[in-house]
N, CA, C and O atoms as CSV, one atom per row, in Angstrom:
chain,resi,resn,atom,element,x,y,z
A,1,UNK,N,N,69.138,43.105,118.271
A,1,UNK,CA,C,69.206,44.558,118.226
A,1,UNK,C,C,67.808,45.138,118.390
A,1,UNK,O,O,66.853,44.394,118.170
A,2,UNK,N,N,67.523,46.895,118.901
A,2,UNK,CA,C,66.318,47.011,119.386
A,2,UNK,C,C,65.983,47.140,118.527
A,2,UNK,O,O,66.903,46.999,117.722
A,3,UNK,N,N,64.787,47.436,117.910
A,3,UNK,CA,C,63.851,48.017,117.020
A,3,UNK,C,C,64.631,49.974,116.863
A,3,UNK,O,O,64.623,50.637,115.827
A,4,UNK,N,N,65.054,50.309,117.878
A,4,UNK,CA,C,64.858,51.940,118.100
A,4,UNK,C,C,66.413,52.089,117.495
A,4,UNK,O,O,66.598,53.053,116.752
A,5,UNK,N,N,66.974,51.647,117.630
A,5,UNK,CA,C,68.609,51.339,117.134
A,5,UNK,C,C,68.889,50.989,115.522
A,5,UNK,O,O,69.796,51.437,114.820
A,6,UNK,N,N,67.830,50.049,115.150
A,6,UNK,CA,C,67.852,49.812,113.593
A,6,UNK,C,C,67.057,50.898,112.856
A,6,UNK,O,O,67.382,51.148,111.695
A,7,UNK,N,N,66.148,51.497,113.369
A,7,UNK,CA,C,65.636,52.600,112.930
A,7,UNK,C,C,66.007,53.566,112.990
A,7,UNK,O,O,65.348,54.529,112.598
A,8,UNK,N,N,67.512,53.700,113.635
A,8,UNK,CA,C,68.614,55.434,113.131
A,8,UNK,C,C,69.515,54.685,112.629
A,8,UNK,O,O,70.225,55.472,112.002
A,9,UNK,N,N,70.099,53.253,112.462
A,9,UNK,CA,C,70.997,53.025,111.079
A,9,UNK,C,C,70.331,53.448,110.062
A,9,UNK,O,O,70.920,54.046,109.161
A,10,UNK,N,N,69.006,53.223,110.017
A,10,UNK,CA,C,68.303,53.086,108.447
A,10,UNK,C,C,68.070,54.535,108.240
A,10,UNK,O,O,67.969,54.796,107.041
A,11,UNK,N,N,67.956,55.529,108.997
A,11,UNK,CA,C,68.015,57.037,109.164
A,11,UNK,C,C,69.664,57.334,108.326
A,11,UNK,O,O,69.758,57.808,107.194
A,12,UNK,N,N,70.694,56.979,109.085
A,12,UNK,CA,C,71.870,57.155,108.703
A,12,UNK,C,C,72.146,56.865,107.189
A,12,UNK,O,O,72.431,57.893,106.575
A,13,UNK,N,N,72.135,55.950,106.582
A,13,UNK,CA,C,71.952,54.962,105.185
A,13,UNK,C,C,71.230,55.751,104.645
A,13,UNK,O,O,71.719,55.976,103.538
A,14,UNK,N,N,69.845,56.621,104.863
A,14,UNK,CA,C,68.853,57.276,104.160
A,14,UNK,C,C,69.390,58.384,103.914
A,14,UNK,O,O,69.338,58.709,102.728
A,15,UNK,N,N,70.026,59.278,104.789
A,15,UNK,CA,C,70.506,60.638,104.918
A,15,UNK,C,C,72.100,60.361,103.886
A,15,UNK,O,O,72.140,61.005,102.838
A,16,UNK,N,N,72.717,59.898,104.047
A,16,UNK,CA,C,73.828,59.686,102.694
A,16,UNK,C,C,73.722,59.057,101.809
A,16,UNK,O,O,74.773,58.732,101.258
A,17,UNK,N,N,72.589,58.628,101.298
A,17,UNK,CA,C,72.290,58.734,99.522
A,17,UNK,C,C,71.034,59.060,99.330
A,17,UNK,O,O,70.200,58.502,98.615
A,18,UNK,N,N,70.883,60.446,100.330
A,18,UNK,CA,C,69.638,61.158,99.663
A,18,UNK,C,C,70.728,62.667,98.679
A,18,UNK,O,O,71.552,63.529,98.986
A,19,UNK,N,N,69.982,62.156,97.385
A,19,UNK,CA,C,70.471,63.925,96.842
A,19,UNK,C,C,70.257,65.078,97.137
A,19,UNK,O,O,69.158,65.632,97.172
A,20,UNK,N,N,71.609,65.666,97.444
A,20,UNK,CA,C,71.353,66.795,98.065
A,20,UNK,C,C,72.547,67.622,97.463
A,20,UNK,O,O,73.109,68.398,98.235
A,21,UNK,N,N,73.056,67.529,95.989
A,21,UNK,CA,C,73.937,68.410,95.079
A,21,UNK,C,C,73.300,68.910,93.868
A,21,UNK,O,O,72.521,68.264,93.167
A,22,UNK,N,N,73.685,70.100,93.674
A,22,UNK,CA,C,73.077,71.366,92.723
A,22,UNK,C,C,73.500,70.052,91.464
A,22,UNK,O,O,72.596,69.255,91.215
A,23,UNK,N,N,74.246,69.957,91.054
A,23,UNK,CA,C,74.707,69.440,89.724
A,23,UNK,C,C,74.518,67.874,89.537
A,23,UNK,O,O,75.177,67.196,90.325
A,24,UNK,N,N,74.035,67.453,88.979
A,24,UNK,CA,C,73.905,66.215,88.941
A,24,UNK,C,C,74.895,65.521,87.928
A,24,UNK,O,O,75.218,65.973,86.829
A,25,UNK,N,N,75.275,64.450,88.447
A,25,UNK,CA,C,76.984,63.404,87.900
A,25,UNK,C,C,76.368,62.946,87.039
A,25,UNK,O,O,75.154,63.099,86.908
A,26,UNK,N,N,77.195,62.211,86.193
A,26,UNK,CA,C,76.896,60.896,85.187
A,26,UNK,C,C,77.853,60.246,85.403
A,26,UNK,O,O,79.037,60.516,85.604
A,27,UNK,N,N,76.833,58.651,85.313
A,27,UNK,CA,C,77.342,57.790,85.543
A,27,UNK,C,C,78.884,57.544,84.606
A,27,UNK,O,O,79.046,57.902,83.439
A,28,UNK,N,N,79.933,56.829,85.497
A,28,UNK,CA,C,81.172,56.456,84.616
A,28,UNK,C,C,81.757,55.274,85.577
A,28,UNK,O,O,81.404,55.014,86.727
A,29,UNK,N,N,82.719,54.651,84.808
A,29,UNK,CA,C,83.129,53.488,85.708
A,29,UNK,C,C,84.923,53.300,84.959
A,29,UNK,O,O,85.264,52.668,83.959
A,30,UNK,N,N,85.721,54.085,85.878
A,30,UNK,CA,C,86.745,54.468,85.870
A,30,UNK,C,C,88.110,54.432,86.998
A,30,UNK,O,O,87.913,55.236,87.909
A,31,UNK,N,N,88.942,53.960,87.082
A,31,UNK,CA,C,89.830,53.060,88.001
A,31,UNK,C,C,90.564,54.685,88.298
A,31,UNK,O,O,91.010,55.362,87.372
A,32,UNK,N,N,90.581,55.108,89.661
A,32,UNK,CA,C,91.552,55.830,90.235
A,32,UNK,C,C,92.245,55.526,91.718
A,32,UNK,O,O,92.239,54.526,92.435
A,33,UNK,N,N,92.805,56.759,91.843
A,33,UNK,CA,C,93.559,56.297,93.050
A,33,UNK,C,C,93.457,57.294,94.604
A,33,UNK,O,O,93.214,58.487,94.421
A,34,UNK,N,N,93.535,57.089,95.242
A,34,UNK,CA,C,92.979,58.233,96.022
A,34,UNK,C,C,94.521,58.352,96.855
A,34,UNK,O,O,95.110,57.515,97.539
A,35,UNK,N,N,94.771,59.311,96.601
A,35,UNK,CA,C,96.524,59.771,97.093
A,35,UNK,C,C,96.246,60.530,98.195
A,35,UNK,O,O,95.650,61.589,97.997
A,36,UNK,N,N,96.653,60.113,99.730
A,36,UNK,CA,C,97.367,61.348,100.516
A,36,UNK,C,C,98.656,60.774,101.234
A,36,UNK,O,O,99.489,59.910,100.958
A,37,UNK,N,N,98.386,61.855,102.525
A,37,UNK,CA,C,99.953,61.247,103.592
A,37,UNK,C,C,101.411,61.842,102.451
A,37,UNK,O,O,102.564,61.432,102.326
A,38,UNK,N,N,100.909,62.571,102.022
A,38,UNK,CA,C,102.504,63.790,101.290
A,38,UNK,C,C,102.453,63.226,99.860
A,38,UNK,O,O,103.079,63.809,98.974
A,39,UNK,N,N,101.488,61.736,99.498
A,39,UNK,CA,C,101.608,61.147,98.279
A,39,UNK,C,C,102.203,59.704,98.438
A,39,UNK,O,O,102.351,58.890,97.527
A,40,UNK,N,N,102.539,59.523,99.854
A,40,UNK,CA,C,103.171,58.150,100.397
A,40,UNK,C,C,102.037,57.428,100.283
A,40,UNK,O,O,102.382,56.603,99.437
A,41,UNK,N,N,100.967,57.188,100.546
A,41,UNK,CA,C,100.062,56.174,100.752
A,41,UNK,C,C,98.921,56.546,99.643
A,41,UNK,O,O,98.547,57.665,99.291
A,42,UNK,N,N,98.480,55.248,99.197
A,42,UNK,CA,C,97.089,55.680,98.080
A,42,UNK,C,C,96.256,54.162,98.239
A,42,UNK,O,O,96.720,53.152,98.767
A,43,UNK,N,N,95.429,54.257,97.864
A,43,UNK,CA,C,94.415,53.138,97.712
A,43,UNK,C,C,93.506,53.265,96.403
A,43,UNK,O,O,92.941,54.317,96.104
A,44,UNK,N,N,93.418,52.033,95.618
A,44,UNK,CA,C,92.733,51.983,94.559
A,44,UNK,C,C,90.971,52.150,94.836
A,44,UNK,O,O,90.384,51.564,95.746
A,45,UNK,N,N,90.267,53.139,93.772
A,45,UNK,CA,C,88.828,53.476,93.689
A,45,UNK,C,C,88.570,53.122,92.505
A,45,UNK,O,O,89.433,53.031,91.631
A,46,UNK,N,N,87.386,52.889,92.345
A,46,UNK,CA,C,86.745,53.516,90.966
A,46,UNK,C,C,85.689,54.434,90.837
A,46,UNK,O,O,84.703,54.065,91.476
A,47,UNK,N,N,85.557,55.385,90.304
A,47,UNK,CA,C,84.883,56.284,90.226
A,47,UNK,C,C,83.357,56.121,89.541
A,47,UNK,O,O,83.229,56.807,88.527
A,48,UNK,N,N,82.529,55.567,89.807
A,48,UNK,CA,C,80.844,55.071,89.519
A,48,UNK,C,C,80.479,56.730,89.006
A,48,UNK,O,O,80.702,57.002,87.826
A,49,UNK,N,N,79.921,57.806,89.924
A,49,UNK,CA,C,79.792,59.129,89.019
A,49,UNK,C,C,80.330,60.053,88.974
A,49,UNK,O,O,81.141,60.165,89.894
A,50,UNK,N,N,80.277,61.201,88.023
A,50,UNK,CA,C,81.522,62.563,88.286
A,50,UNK,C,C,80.508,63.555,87.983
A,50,UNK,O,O,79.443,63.143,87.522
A,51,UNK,N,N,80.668,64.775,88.168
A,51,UNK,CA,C,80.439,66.112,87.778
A,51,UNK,C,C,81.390,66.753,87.978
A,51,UNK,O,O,82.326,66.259,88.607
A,52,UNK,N,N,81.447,68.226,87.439
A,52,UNK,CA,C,82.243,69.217,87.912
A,52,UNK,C,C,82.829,69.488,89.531
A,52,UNK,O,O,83.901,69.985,89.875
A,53,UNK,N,N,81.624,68.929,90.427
A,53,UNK,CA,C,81.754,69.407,91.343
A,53,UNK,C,C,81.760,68.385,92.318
A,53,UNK,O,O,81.510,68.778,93.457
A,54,UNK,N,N,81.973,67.215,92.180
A,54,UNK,CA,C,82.522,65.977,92.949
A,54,UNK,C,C,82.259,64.788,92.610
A,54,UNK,O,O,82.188,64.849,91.383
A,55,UNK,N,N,82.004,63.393,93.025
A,55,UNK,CA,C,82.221,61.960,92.521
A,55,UNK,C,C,81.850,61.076,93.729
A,55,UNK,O,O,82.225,61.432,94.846
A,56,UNK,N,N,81.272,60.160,93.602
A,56,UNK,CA,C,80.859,59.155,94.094
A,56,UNK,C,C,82.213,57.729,93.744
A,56,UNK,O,O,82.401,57.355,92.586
A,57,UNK,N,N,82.852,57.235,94.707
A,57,UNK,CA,C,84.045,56.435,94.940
A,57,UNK,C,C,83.548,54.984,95.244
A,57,UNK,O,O,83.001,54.836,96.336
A,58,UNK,N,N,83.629,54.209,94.665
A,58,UNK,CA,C,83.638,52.986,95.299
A,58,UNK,C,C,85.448,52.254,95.492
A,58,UNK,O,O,86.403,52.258,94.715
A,59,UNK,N,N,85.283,51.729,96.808
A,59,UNK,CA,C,86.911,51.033,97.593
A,59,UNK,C,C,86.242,50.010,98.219
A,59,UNK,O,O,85.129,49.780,98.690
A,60,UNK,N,N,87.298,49.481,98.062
A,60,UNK,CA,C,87.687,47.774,99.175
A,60,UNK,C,C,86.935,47.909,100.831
A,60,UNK,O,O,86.144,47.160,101.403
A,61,UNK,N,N,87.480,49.005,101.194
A,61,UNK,CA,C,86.639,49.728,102.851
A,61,UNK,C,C,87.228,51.298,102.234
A,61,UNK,O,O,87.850,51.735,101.266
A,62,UNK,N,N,86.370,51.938,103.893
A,62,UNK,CA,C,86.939,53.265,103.629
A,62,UNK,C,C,87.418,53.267,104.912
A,62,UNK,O,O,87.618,54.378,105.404
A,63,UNK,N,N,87.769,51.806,105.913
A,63,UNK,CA,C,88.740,51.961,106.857
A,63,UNK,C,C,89.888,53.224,106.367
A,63,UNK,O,O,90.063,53.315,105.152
A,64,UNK,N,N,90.654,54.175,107.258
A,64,UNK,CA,C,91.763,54.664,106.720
A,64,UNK,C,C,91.642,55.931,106.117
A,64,UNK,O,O,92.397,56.784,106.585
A,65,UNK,N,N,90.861,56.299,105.162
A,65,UNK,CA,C,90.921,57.338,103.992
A,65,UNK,C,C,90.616,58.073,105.236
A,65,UNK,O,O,89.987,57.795,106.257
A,66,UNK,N,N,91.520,59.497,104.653
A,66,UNK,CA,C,91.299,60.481,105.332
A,66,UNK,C,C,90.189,61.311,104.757
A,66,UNK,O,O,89.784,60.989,103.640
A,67,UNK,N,N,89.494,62.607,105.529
A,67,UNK,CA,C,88.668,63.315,105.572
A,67,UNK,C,C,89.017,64.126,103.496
A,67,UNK,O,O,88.465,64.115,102.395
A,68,UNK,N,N,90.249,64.673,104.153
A,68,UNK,CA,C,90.709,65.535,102.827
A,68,UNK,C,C,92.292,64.395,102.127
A,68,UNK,O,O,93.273,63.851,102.634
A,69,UNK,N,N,91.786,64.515,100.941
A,69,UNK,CA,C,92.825,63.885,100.055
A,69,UNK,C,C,93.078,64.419,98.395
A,69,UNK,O,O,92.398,65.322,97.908
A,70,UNK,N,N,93.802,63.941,97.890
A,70,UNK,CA,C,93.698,63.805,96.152
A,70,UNK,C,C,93.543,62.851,95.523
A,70,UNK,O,O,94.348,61.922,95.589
A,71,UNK,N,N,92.309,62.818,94.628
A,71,UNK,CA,C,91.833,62.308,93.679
A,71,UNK,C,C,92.743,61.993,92.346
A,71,UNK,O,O,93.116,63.068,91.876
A,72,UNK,N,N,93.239,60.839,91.556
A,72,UNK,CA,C,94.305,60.905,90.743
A,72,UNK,C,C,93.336,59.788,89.267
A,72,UNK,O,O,93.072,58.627,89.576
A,73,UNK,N,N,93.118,60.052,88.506
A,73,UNK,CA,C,92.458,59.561,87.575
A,73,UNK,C,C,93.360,59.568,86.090
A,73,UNK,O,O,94.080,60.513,85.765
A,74,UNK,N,N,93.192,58.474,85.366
A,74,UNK,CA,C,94.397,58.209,84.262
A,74,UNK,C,C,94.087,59.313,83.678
A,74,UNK,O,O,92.886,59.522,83.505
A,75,UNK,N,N,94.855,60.103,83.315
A,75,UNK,CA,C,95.480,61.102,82.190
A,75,UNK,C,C,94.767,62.608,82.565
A,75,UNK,O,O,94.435,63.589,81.900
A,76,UNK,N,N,94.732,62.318,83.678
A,76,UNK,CA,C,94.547,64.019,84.306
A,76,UNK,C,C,95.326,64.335,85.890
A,76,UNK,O,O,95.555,63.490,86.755
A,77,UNK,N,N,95.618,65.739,85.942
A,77,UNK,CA,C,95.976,66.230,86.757
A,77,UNK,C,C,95.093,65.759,88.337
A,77,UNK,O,O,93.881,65.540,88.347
A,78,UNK,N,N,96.327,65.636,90.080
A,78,UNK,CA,C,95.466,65.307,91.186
A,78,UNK,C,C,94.379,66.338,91.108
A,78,UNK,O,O,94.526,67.471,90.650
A,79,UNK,N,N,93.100,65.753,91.677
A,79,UNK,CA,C,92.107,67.209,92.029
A,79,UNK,C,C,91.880,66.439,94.049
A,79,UNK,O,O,91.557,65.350,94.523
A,80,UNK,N,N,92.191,67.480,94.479
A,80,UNK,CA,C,92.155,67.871,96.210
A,80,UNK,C,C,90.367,67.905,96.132
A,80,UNK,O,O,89.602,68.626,95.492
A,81,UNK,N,N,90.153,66.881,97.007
A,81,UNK,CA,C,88.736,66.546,97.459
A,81,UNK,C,C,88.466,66.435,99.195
A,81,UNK,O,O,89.339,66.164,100.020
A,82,UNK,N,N,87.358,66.655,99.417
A,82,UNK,CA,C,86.949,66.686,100.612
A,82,UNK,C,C,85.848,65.285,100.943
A,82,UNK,O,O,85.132,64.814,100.059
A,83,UNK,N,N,85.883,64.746,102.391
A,83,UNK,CA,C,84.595,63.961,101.778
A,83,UNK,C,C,83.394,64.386,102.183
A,83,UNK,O,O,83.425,65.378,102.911
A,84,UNK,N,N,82.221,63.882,101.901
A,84,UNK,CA,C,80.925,64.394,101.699
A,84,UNK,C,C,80.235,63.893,102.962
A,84,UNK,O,O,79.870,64.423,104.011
A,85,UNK,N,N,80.188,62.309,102.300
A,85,UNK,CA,C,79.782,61.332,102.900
A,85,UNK,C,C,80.363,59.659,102.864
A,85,UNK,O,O,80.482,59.326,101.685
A,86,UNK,N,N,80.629,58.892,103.513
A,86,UNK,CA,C,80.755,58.232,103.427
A,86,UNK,C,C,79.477,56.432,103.974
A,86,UNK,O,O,78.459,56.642,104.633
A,87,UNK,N,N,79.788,55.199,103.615
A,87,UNK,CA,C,79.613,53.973,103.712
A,87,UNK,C,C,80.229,53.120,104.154
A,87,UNK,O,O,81.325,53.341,104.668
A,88,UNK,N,N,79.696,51.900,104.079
A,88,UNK,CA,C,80.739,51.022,104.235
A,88,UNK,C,C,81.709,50.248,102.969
A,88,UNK,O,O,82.084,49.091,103.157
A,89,UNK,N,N,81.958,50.746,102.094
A,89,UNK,CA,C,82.718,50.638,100.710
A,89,UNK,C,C,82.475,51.861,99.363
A,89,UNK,O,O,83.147,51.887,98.331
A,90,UNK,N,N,81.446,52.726,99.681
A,90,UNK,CA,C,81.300,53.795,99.082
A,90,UNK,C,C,81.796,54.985,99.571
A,90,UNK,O,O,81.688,54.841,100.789
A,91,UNK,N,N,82.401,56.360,99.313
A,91,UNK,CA,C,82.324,57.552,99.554
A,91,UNK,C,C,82.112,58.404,98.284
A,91,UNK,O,O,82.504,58.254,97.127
A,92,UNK,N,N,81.322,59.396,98.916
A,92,UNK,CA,C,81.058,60.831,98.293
A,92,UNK,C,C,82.063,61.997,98.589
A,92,UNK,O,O,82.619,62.237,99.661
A,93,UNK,N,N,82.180,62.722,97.303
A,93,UNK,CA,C,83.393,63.629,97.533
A,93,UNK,C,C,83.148,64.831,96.701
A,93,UNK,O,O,82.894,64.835,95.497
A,94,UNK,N,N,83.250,65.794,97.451
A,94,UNK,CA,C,83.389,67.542,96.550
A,94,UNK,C,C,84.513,67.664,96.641
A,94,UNK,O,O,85.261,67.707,97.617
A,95,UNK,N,N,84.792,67.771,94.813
A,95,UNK,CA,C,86.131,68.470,94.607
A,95,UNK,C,C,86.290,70.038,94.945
A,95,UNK,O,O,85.534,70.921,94.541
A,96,UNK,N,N,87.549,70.228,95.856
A,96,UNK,CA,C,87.989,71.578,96.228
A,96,UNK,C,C,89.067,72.040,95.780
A,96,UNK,O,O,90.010,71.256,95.679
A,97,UNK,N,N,89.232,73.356,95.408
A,97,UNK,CA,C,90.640,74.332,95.130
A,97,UNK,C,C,91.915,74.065,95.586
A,97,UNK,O,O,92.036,73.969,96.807
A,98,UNK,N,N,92.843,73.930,94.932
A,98,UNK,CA,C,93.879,73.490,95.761
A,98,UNK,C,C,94.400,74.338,96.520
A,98,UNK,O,O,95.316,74.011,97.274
């Protein structure tokens, strides 16, 4: 691979886990599910950080996950998320209004 090619992956990788949210998460390590497709299809996450205002996801891949979905976490209501950013087994997500 060129030199000029590995130096905008490492651009890419730099630019989605540079902070760039008003609120800062705390750390948690918490098993959810990420529900869309009407609620037919979900895939298991765990949730590494949260704030008010979105969450950092770790999954198996993020082959698949759609752009917009719901977030489903034990003993609370879905919250409708958007994604931020994604990896290759991580995504970032702002929770949105339903």
């Amino acid at each position: 691979m060129s030199g000029s090619y590995m130096a905008a992956m490492e651009s890419l990788v730099t630019d989605a886990s540079t902070e760039n949210r008003a609120v800062q998460r705390r750390t948690t390590l918490k098993g959810g599910r990420i529900m869309f497709n009407g609620g037919r299809s979900s895939i298991d996450c765990t949730v590494r950080n949260l704030s008010r205002q979105g969450a950092k996801l770790q999954v198996t891949s993020v082959v698949g996950i759609p752009e917009l979905f719901d977030l489903v976490l034990p003993n609370t209501h879905k919250q409708p998320c958007r994604m931020a950013w994604r990896k290759t087994k991580e995504i970032g997500v702002e929770f949105i209004d339903a």
